[in-house]
N, C-alpha and C positions, 0 to 999 in steps of 0.2 A: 763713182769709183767703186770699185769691188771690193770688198774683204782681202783677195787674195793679193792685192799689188800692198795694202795698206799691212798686212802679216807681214810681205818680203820686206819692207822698209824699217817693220819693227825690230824683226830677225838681227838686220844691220848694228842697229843698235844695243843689242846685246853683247857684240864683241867691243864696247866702248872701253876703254882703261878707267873712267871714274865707276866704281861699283852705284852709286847713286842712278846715274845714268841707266848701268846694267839693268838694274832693281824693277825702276820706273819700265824701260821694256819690256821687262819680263812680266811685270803685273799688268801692261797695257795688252798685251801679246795673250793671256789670259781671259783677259775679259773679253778682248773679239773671240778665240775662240770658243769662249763659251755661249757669245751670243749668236755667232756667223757659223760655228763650225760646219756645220753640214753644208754651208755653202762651200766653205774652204777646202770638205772634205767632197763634196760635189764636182768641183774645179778639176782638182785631182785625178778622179776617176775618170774625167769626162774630157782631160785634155792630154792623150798617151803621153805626147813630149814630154810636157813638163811632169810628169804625174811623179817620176821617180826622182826628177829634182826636187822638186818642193817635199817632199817626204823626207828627202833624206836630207836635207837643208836643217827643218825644223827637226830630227833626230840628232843631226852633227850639233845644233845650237845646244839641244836640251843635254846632250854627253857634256859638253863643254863646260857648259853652267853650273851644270849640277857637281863639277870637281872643282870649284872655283874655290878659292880662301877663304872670303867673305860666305860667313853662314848665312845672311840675309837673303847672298848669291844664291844660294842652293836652294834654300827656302820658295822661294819664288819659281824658281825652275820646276820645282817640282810640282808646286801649285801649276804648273804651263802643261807638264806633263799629264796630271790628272786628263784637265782641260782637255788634252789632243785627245 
């Protein structure tokens, strides 16, 4: 499997109602892309379709996140942010 189907499935996960859940994505979602990025950001470039989906996917997540109540929420996100 690719980096990029196991990112969208993270993504999903981020919009959970338990901030725990949130957290946990958000720190999973971080660590691939710090280790896959380029492939993820390879994907992107390299697939026109999706290129503006998934960009703006993981942009709409990281808006979301990072306004969230839960300061753990935010914390994380930003950490994802770097990451991208």
């Amino acid at each position: 499997m690719t980096p990029k189907p196991i990112s969208l499935d993270l993504l999903m996960h981020t919009r959970a109602e338990d901030a725990c859940e949130r957290i946990f994505a958000l720190s999973c979602a971080e660590t691939l892309w710090r280790e896959q990025g380029g492939k993820l950001i390879g994907s992107c470039l390299c697939d026109s379709y999706h290129r503006g989906g998934f960009v703006a996917e993981i942009a709409t997540v990281i808006g979301e996140c990072a306004e969230h109540e839960n300061d753990s929420v935010a914390r994380e996100t930003h950490k994802l942010k770097n990451a991208v």
